[in-house]
Backbone as a printed PyTorch tensor [residue, N CA C, xyz], in Angstrom:
tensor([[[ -7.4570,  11.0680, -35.5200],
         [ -6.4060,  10.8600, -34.5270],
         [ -6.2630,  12.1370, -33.6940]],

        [[ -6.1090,  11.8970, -32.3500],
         [ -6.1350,  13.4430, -31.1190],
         [ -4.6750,  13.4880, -31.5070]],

        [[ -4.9010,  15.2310, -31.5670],
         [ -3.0970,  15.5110, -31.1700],
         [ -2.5940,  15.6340, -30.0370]],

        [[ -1.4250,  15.5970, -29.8230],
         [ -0.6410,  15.6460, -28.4030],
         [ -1.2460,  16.5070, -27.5020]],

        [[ -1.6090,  17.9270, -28.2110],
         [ -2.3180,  18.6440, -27.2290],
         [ -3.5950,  17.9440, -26.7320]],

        [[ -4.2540,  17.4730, -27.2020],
         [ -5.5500,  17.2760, -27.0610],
         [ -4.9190,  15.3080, -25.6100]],

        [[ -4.6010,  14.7420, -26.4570],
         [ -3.9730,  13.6890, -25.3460],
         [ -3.6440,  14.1930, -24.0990]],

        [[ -2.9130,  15.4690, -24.0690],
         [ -1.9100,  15.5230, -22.7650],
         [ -3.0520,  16.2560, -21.7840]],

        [[ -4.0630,  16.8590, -22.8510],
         [ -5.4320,  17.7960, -21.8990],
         [ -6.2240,  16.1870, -21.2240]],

        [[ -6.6140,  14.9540, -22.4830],
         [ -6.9980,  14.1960, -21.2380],
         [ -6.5500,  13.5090, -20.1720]],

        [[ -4.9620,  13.5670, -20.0610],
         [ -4.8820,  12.5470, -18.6350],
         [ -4.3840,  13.8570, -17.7270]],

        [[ -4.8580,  14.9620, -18.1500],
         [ -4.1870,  16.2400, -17.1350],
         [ -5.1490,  16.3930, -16.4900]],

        [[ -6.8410,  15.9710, -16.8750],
         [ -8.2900,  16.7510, -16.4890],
         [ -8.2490,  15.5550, -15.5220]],

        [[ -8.2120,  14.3590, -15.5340],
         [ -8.9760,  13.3630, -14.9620],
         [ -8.2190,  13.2240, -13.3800]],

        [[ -9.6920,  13.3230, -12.4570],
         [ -9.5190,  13.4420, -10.9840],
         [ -8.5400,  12.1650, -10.6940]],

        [[ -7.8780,  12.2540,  -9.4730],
         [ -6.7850,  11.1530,  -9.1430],
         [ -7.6520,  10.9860,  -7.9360]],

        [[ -8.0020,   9.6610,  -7.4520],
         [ -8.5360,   9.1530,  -6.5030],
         [ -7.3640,   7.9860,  -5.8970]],

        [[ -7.2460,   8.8240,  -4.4210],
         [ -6.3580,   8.0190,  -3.6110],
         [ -7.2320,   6.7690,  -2.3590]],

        [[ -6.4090,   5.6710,  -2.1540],
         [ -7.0960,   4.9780,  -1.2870],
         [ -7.2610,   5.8460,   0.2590]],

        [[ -8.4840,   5.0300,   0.7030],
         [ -8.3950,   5.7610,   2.1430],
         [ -6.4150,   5.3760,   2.8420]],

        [[ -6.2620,   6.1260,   3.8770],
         [ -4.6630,   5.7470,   4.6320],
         [ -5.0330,   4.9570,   5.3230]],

        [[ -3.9010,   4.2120,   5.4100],
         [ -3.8350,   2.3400,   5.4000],
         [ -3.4780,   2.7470,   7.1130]],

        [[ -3.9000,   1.7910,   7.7310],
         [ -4.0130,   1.5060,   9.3540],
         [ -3.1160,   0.9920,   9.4670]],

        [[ -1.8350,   0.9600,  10.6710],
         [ -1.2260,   0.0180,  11.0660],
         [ -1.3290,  -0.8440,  11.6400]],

        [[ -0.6960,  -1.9750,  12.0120],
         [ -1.2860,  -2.9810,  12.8290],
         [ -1.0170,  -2.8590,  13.7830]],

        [[ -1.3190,  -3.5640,  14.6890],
         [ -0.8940,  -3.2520,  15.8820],
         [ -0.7580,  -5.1140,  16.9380]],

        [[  0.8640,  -5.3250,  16.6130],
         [  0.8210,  -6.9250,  17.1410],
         [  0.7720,  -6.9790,  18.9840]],

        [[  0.2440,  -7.8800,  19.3040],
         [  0.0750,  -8.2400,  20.6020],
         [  1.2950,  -8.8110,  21.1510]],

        [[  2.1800,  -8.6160,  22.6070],
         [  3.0980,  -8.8970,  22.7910],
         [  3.3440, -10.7790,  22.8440]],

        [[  1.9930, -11.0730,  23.2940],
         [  1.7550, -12.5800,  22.8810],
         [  2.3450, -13.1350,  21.8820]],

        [[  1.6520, -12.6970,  20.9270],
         [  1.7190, -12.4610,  19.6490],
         [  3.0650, -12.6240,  18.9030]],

        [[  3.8830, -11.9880,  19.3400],
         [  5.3640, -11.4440,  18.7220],
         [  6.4600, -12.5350,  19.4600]],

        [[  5.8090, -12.8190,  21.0540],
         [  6.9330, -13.6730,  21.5110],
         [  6.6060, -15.3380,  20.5890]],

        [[  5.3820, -15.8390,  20.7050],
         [  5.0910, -16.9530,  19.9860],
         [  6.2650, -17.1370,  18.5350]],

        [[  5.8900, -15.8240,  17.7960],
         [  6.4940, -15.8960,  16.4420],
         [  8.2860, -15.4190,  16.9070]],

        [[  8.5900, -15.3530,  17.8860],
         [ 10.0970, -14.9630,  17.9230],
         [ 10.4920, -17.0450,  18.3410]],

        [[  9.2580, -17.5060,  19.5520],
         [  9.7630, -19.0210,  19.6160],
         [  9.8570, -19.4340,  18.2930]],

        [[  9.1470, -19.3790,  17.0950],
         [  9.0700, -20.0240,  15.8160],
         [ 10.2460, -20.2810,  15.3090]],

        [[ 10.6530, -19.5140,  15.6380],
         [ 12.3770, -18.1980,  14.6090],
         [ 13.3360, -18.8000,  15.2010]],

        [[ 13.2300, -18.8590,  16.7150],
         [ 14.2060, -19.8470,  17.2730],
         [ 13.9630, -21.1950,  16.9690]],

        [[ 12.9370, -21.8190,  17.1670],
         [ 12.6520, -23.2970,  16.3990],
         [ 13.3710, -23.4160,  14.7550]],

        [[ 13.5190, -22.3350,  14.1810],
         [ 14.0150, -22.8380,  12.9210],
         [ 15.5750, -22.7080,  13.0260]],

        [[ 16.0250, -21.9400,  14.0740],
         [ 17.8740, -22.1120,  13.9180],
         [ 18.5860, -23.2630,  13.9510]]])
């Protein structure tokens, strides 16, 4: 059985791999009025 020391050395060593940074979107004014008629269609 590892002791605590030995546990806390392996998740201290191991590299942290981050995702690439996330893109925003970018909506089309088309786009946004269509889905604002929707929004009004549901009131």
């Amino acid at each position: 059985m590892a002791t605590y020391d030995e546990t806390v050395e392996d998740k201290t060593t191991k590299e942290v791999t981050l995702p690439p940074k996330a893109t925003r979107r970018v909506l089309s004014p088309s786009y946004k009025a269509r889905i604002l008629k929707e929004y009004d269609a549901c009131l």
